[in-house]
Residue frames as a rotation matrix with the C-alpha (Angstrom) as fourth column:
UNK 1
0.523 -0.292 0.801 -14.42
0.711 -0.369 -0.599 3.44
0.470 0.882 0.015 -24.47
UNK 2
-0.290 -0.652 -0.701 -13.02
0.957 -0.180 -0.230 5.57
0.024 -0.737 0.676 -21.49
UNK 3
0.058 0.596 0.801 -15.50
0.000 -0.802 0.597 8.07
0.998 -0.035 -0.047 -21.49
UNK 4
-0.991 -0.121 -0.052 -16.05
0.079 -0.233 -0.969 9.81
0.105 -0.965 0.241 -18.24
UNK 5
-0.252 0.919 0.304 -19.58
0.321 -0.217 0.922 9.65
0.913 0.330 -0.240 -17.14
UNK 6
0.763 0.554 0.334 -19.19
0.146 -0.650 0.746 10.87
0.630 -0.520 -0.576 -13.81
UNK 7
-0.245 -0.823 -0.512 -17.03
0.852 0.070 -0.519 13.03
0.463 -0.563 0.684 -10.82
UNK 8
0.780 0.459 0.426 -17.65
0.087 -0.753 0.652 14.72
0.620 -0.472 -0.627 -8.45
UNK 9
-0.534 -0.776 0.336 -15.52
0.230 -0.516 -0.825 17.23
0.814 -0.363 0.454 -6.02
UNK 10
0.625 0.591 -0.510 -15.84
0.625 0.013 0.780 17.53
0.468 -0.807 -0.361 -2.68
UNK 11
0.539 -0.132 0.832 -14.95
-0.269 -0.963 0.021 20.12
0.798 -0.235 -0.555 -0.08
UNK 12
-0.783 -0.569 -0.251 -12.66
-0.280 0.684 -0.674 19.21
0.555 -0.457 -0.695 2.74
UNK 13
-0.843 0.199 0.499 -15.83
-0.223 0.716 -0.662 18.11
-0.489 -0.669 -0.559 5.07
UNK 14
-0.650 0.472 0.596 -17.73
0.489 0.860 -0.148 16.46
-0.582 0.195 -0.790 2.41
UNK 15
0.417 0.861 -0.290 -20.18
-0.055 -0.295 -0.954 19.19
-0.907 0.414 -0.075 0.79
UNK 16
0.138 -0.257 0.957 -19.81
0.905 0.424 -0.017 18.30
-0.402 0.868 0.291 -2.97
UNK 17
-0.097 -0.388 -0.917 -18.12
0.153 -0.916 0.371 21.16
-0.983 -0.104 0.148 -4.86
UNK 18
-0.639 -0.416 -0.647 -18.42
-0.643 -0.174 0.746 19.73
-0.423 0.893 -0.157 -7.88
UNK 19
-0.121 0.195 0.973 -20.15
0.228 0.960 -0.163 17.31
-0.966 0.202 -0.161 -10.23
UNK 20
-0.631 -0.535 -0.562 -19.19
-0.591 -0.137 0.795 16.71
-0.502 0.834 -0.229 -14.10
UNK 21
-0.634 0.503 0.588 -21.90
0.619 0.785 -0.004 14.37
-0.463 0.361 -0.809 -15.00
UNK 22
-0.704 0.702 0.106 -24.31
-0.495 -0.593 0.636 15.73
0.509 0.395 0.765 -17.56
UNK 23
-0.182 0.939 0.292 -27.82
-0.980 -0.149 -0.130 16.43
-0.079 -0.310 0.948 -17.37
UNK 24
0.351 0.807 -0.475 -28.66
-0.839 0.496 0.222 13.13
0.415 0.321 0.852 -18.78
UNK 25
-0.388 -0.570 -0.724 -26.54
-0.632 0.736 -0.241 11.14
0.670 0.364 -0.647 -17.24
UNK 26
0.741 0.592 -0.318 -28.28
-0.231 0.669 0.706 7.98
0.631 -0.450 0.632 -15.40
UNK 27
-0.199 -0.609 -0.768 -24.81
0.792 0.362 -0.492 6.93
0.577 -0.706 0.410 -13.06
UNK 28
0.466 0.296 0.834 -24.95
-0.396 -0.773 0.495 8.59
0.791 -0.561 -0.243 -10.01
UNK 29
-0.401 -0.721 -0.565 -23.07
0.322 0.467 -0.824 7.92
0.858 -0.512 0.045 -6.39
UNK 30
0.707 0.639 0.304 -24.50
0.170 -0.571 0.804 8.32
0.687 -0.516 -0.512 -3.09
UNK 31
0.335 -0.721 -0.607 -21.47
0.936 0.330 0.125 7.21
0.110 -0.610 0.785 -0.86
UNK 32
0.934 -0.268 0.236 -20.13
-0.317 -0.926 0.206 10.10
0.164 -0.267 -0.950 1.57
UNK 33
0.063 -0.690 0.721 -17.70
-0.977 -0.190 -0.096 9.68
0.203 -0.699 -0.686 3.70
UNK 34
-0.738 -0.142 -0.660 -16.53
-0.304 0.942 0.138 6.14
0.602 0.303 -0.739 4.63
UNK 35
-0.570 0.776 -0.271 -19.66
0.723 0.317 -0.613 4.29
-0.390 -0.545 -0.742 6.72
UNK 36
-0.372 0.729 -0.574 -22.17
-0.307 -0.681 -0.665 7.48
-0.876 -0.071 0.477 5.01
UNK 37
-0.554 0.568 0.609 -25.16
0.819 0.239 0.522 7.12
0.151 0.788 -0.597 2.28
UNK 38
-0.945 0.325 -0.027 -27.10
-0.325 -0.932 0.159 10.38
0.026 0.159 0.987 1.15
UNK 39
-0.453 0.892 0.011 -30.36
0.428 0.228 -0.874 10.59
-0.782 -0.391 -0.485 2.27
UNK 40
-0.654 0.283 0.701 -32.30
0.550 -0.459 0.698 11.95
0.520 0.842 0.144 -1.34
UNK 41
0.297 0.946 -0.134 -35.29
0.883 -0.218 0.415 13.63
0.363 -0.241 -0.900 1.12
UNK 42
0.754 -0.071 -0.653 -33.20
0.632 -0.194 0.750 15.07
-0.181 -0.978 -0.102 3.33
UNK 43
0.802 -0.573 0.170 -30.16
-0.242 -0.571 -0.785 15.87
0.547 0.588 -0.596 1.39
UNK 44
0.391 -0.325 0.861 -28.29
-0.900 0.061 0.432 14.69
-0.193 -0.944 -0.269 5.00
UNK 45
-0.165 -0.719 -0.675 -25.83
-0.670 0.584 -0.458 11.64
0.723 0.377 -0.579 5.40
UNK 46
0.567 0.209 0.797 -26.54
-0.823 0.178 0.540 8.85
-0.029 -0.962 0.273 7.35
UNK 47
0.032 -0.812 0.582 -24.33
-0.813 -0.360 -0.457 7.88
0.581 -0.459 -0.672 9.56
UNK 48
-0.513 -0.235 -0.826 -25.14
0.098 0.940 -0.328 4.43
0.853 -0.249 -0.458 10.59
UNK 49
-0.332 0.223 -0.917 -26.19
0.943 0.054 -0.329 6.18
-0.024 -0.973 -0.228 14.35
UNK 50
0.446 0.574 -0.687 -27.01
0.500 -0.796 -0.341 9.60
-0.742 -0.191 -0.642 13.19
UNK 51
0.643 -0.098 0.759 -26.77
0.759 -0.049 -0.649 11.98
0.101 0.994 0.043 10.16
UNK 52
-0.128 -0.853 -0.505 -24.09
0.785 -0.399 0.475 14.20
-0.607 -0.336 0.720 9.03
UNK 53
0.966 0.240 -0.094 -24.50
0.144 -0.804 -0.577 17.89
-0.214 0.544 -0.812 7.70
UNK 54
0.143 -0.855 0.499 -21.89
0.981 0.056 -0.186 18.69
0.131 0.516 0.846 5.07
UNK 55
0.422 0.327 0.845 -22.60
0.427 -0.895 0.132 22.05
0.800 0.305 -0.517 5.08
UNK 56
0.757 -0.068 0.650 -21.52
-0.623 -0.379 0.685 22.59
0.200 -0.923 -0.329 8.85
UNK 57
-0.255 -0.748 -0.613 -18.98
-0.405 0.658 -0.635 19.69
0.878 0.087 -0.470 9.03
UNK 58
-0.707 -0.146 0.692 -21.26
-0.695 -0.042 -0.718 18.67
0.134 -0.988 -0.072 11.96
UNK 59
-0.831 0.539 -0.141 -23.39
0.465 0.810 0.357 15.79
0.307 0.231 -0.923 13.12
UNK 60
-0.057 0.974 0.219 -27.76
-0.152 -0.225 0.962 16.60
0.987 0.021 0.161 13.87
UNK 61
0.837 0.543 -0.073 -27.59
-0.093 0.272 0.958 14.97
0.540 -0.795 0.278 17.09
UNK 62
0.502 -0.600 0.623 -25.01
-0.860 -0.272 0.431 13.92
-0.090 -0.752 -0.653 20.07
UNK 63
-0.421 -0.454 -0.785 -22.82
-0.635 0.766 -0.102 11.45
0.647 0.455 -0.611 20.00
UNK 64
0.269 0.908 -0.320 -24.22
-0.405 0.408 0.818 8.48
0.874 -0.091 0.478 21.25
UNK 65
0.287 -0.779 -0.558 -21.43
0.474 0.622 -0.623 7.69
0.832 -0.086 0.548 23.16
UNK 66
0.974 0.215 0.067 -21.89
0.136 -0.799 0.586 11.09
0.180 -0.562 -0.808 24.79
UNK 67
0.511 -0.853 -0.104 -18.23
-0.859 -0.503 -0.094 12.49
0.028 0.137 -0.990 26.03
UNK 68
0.231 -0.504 0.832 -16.48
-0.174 0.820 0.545 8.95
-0.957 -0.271 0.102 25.78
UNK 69
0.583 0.018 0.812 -16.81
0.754 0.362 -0.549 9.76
-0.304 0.932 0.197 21.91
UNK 70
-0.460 -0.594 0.660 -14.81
0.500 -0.788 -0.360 13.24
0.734 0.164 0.659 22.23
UNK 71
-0.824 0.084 -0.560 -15.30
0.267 -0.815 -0.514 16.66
-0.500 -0.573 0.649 23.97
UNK 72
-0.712 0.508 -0.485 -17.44
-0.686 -0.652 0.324 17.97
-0.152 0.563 0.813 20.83
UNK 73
-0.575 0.363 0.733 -20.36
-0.376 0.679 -0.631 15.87
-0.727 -0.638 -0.254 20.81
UNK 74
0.371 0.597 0.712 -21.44
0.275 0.662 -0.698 16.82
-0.887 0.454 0.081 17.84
UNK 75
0.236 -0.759 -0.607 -18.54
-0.860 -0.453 0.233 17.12
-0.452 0.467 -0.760 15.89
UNK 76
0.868 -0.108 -0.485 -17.14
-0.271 0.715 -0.644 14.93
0.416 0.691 0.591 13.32
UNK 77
0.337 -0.938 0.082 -13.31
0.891 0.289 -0.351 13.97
0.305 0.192 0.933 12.66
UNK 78
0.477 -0.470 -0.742 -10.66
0.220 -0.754 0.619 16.57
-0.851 -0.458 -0.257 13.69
UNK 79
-0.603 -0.545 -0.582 -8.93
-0.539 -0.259 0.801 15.98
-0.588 0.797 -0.138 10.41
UNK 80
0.800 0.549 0.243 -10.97
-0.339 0.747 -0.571 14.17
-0.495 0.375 0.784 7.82
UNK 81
0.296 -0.742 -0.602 -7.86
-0.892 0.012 -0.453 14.06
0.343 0.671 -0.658 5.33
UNK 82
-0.558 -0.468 -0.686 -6.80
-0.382 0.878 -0.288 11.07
0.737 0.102 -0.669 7.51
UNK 83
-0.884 0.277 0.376 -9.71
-0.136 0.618 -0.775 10.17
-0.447 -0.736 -0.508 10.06
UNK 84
-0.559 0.698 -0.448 -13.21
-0.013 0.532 0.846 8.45
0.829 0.479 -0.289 9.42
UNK 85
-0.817 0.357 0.453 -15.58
-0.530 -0.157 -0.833 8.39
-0.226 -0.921 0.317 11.51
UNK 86
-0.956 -0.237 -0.171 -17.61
-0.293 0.769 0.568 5.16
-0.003 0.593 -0.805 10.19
UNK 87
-0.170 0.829 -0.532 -20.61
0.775 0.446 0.447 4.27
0.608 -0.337 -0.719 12.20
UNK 88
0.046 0.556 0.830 -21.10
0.307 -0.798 0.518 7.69
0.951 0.231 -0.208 13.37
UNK 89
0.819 0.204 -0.537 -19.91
0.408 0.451 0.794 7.13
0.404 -0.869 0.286 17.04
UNK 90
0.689 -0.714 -0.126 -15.85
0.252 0.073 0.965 7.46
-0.680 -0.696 0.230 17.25
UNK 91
0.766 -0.332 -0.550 -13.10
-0.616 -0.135 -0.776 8.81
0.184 0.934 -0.308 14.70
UNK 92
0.541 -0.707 0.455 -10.24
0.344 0.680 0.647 6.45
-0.767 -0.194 0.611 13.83
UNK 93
-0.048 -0.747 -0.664 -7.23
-0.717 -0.436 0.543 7.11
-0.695 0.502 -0.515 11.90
UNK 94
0.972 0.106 0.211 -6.74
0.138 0.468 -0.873 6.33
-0.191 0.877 0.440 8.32
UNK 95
0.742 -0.640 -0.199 -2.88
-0.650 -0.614 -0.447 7.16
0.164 0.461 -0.872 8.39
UNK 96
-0.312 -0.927 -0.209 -1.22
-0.694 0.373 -0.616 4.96
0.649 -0.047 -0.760 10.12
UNK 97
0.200 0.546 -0.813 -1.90
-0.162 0.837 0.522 1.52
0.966 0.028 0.256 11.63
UNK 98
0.597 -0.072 -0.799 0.13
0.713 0.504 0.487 1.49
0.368 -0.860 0.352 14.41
UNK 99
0.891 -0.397 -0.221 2.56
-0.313 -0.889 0.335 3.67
-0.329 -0.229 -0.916 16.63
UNK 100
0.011 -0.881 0.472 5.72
0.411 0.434 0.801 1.88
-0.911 0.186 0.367 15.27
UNK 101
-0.091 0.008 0.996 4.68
0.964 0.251 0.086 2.08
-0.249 0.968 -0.031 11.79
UNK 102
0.853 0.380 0.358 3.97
0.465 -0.865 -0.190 6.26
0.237 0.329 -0.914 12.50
UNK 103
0.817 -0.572 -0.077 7.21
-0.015 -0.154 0.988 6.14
-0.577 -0.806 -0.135 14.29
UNK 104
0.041 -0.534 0.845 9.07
0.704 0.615 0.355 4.63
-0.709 0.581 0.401 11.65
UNK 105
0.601 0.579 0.552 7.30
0.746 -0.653 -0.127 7.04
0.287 0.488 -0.824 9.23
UNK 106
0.973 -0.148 -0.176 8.44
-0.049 -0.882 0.469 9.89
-0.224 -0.447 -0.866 11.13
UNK 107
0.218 -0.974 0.064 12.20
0.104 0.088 0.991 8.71
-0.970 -0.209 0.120 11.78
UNK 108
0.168 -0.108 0.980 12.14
0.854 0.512 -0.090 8.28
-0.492 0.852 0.179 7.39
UNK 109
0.742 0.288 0.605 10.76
0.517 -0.821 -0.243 11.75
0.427 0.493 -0.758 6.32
UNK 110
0.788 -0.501 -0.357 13.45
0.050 -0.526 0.849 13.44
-0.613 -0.687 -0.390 8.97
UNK 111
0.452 -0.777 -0.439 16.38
-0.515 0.174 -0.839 11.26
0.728 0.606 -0.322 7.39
UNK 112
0.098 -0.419 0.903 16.81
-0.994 -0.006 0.105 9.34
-0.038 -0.908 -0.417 10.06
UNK 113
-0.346 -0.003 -0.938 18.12
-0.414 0.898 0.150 5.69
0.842 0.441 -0.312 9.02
UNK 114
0.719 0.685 -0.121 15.69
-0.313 0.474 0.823 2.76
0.621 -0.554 0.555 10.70
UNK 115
0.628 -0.082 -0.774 18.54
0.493 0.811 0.314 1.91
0.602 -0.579 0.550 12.92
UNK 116
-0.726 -0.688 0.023 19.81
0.387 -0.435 -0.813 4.47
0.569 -0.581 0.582 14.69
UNK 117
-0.400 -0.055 -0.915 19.35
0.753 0.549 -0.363 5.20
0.523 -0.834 -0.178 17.93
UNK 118
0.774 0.486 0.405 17.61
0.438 -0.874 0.211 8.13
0.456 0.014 -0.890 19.91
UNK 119
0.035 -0.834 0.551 20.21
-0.075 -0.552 -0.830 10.26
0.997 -0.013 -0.082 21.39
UNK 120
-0.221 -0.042 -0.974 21.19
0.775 0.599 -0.202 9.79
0.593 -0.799 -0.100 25.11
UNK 121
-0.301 0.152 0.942 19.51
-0.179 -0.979 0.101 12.82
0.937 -0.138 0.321 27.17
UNK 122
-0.963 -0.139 0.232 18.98
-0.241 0.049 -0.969 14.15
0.123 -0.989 -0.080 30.46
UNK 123
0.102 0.994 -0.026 15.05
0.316 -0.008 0.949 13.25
0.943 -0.105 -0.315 31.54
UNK 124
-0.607 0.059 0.793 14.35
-0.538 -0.764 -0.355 15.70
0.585 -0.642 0.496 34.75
UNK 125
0.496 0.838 0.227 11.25
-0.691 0.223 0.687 14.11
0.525 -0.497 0.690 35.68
UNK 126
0.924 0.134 -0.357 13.13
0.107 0.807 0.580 10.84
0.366 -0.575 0.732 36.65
UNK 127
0.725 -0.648 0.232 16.66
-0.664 -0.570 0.484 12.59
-0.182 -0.505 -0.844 37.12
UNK 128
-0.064 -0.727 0.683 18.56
0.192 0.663 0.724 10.08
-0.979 0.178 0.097 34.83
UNK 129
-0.731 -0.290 -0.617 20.24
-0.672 0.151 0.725 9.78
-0.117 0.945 -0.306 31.04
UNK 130
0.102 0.576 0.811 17.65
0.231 0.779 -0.583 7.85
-0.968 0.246 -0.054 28.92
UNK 131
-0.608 -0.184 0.772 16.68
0.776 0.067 0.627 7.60
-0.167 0.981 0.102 25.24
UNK 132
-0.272 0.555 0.786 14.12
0.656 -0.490 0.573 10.24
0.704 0.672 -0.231 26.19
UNK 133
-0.968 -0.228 -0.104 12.49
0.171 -0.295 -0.940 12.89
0.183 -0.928 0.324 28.05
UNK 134
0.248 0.965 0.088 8.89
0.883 -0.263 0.389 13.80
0.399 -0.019 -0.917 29.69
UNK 135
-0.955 -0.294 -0.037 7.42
0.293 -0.955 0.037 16.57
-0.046 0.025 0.999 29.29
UNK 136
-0.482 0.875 -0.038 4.28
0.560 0.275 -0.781 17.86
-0.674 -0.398 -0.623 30.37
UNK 137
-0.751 -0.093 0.653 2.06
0.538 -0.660 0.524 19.58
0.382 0.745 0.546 27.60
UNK 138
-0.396 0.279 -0.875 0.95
0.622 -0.620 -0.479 22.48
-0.676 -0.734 0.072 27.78
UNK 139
0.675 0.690 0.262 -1.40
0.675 -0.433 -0.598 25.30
-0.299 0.580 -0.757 25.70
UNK 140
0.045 -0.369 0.928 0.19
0.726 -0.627 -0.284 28.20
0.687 0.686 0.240 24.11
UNK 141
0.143 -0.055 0.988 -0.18
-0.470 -0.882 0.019 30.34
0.871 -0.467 -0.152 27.66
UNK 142
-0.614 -0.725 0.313 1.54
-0.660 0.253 -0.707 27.80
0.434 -0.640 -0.634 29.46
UNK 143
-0.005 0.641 0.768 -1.80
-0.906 0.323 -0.275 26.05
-0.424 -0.697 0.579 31.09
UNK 144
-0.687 -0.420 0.593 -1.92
-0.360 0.906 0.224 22.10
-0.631 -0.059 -0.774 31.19
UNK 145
-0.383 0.241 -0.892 -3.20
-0.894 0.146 0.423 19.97
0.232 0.959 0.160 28.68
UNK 146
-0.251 0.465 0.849 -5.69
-0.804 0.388 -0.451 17.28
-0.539 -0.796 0.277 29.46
UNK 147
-0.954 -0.010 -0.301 -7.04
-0.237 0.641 0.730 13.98
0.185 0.768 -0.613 27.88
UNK 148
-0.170 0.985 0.023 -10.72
-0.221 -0.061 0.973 12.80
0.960 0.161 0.228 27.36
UNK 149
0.437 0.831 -0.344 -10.52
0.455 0.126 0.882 11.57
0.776 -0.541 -0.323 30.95
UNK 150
0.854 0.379 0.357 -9.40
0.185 -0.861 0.473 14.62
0.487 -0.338 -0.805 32.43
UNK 151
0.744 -0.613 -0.265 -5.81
0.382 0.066 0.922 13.59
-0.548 -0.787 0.283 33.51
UNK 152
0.620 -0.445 -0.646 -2.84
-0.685 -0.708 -0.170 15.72
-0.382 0.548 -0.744 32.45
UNK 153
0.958 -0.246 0.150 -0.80
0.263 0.530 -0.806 14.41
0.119 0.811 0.572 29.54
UNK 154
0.337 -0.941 -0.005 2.78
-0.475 -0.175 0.863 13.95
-0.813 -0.288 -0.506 29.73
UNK 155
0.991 -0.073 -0.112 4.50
-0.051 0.567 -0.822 12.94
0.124 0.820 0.558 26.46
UNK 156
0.327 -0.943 0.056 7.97
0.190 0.124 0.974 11.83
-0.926 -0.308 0.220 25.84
UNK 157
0.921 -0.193 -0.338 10.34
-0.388 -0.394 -0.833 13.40
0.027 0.899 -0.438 23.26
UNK 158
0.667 -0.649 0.367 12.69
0.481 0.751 0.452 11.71
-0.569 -0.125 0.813 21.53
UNK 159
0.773 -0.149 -0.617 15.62
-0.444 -0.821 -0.358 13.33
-0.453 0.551 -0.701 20.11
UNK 160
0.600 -0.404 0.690 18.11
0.684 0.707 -0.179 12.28
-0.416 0.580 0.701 17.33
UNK 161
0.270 -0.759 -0.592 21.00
-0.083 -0.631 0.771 13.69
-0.959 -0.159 -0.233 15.60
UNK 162
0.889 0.268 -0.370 21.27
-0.240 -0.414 -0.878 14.19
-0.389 0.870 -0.304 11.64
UNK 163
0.460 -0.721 0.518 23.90
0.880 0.295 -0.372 13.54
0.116 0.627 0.770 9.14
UNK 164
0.140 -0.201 0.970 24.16
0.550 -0.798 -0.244 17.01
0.823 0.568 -0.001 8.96
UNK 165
-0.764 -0.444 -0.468 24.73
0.537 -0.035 -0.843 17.61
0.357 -0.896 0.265 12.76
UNK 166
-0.471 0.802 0.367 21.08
-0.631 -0.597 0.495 19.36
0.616 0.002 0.788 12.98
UNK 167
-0.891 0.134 -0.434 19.21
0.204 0.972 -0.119 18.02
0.406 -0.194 -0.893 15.62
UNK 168
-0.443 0.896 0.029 15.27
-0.245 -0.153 0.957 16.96
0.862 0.417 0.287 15.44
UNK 169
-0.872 0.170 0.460 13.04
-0.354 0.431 -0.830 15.72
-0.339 -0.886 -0.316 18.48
UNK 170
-0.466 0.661 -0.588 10.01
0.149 0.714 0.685 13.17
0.872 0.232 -0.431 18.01
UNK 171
-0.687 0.390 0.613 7.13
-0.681 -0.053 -0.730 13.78
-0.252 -0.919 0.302 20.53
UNK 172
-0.869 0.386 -0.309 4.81
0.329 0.918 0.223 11.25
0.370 0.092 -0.924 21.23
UNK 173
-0.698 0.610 0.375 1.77
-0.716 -0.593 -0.369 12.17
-0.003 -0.526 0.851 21.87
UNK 174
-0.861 0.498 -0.103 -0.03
0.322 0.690 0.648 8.79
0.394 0.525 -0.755 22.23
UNK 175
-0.449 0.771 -0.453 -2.63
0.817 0.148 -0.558 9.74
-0.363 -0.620 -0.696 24.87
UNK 176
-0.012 0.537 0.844 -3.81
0.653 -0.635 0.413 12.79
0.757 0.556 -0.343 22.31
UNK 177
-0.893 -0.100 -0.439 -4.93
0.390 -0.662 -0.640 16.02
-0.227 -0.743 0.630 23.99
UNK 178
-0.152 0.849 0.507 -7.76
0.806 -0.190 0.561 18.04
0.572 0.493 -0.655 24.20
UNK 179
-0.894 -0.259 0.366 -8.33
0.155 -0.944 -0.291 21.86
0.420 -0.203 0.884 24.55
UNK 180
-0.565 0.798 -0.211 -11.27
0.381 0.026 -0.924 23.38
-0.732 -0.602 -0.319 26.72
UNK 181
-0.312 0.447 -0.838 -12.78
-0.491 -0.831 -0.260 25.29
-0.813 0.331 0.479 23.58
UNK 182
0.697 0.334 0.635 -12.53
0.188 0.769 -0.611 21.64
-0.692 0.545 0.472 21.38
UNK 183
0.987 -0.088 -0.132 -10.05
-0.159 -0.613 -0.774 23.31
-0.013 0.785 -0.620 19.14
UNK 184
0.023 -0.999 -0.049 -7.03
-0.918 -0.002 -0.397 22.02
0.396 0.055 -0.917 17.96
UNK 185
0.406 0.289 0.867 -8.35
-0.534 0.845 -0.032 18.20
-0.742 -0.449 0.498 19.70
UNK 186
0.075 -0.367 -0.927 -6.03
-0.797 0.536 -0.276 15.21
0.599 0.760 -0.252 18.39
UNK 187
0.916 0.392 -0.078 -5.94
-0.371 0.906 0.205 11.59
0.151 -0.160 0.976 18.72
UNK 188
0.633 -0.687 0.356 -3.01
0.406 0.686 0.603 9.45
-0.659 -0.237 0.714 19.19
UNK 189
0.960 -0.251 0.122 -0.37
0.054 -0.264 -0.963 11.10
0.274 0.931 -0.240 16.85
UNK 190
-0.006 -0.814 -0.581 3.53
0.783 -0.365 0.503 12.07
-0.622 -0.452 0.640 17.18
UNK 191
0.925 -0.216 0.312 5.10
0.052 -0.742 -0.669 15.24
0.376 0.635 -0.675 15.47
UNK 192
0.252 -0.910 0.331 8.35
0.961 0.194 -0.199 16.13
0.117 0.368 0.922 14.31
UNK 193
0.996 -0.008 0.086 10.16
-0.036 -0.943 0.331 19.56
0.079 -0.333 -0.940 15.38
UNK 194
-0.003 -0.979 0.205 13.80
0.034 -0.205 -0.978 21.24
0.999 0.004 0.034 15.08
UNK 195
0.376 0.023 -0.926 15.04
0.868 0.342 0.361 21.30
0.325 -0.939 0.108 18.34
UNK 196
-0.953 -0.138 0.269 15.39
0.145 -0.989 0.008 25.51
0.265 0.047 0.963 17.91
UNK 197
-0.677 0.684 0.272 11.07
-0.716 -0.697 -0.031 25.18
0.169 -0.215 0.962 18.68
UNK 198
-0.989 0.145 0.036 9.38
0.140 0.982 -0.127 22.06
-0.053 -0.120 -0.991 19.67
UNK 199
-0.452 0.875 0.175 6.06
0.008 0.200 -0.980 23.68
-0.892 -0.441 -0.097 19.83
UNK 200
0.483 0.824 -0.296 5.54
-0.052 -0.311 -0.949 25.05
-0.874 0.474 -0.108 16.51
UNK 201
-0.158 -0.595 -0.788 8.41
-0.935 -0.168 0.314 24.67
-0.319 0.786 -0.530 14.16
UNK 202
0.859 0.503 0.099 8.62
-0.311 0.666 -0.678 22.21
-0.407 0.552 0.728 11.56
UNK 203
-0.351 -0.890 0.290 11.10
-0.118 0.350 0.929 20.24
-0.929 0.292 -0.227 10.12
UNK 204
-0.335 -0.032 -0.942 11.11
-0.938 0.103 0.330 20.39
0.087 0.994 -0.065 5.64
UNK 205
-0.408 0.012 -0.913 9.35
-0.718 0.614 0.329 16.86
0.564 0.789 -0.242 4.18
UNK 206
-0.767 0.610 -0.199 7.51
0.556 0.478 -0.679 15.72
-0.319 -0.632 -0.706 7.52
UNK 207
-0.096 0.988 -0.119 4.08
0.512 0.152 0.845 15.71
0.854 0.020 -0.521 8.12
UNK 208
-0.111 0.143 0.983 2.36
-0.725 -0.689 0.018 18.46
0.680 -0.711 0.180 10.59
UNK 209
-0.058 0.167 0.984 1.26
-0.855 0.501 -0.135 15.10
-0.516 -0.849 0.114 12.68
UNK 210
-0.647 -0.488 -0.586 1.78
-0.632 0.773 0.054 11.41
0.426 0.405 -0.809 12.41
UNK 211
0.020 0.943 0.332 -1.46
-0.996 -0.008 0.084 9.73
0.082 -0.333 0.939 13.13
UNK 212
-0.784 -0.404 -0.471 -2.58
-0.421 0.904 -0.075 6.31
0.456 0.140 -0.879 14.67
């Protein structure tokens, strides 16, 4: 008859904010997160390998994986909005299957039609015209950025030219980064930037990051 007999609202790392079912009602859901089932004793998610407090957005124990699963050991996702963290071990992206397909993505939301080219630029590092440049990243006080196994991250930025003669740059971050404090840790993604601020500006109708 299209009665509602239950819904619940959650918070962004899972603690339920809500729940519209009446008192009497007999439906119920345990299902957290994707790979999680509420423990009823505990109140706690398990996690397939270990449980997850909503309440903290953190896991009870270490990862099992120890630092081959991240820096934070017992940390969830960085973003839940688009990662998962299934079996309680590793997050994976839920945004985008591949780098082409986040590439693509990206090049769309900009306004960049699927066949045009990056722009021809100078690339220091190798001291020739290409379709791109590298560029080492770096923190917000200039110090290098590292990846999970400890080697500095160079990314390549691609830049493109607008209908409108405005012009955007694509960075690639596939090899992710990670900070020494855990903060601000990402996975495989690119992002989109005006070419007036590559670290922090945005470009209108993109995404802050383009996950994979």
């Amino acid at each position: 008859n299209g009665r509602k007999v239950w819904r619940r609202q959650r918070s962004l790392w899972g603690l339920a904010a809500a729940n519209d079912a009446s008192p009497d009602a007999r439906e119920s859901c345990d299902a957290g997160f994707m790979g999680q089932w509420q423990d009823e004793e505990s109140g706690l998610w398990y996690n397939l390998h270990r449980y997850y407090n909503a309440r903290t957005g953190q896991y009870l124990s270490p990862d099992p994986l120890r630092l081959a699963g991240g820096l934070n050991t017992y940390g969830y996702v960085h973003n839940p909005l688009t990662w998962a963290d299934p079996y309680g071990l590793a997050g994976c992206s839920a945004q985008f299957k591949s780098r082409n397909e986040a590439f693509r993505a990206a090049k769309r939301d900009a306004g960049i039609p699927m066949n045009q080219q990056p722009d021809r630029i100078f690339n220091s590092k190798t001291g020739f015209f290409s379709d791109h440049r590298n560029v080492p990243m770096t923190d917000s006080r200039k110090n290098p950025i590292f990846d999970n196994n400890g080697n500095q991250v160079w990314t390549r930025e691609y830049q493109f030219t607008r209908a409108d003669g405005s012009k955007i740059i694509i960075q690639d971050h596939s090899a992710g980064h990670s900070y020494a404090d855990g903060v601000g840790n990402q996975g495989s993604h690119l992002n989109v930037r005006p070419i007036e601020n590559t670290r922090t500006g945005s470009v209108p109708g993109t995404f802050d990051h383009y996950e994979f």
